[in-house]
N, C-alpha and C positions, 0 to 999 in steps of 0.2 A: 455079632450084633449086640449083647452082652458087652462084651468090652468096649464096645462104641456109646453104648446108652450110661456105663459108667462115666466116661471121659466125659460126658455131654453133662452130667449132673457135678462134675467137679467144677468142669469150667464153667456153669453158669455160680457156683458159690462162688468161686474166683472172683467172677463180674460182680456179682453182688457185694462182696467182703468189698472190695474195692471202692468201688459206689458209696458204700454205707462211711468205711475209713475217709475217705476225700471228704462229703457230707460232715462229717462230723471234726475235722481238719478245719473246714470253711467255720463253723460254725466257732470253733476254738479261738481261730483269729480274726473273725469279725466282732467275737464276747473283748478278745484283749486290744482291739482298735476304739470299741468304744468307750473302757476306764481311760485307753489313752486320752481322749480327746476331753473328757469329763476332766481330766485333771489339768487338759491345756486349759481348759474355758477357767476354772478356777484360779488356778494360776493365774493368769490375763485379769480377773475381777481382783484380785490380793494388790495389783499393782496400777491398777485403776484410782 
């Protein structure tokens, strides 16, 4: 029982670490899509 309630506290960090990595991946490149688009907009006004 022990060894079951260990595996159960590993695997839910698992789930979490996971979670949190993904989370924070999303967040990395939705920050690097929006300098993209900031520098298309300017770009396009340079040549306006």
């Amino acid at each position: 029982m022990i060894k079951k309630l260990v595996k159960l506290k590993i695997l839910k960090f698992i789930v979490i670490g996971g979670v949190s990595a993904a989370y924070a991946f999303k967040r990395y490149c939705d920050q690097k899509n929006e300098i993209k688009k900031k520098e298309e907009n300017s770009i396009k006004r340079n040549y306006d």
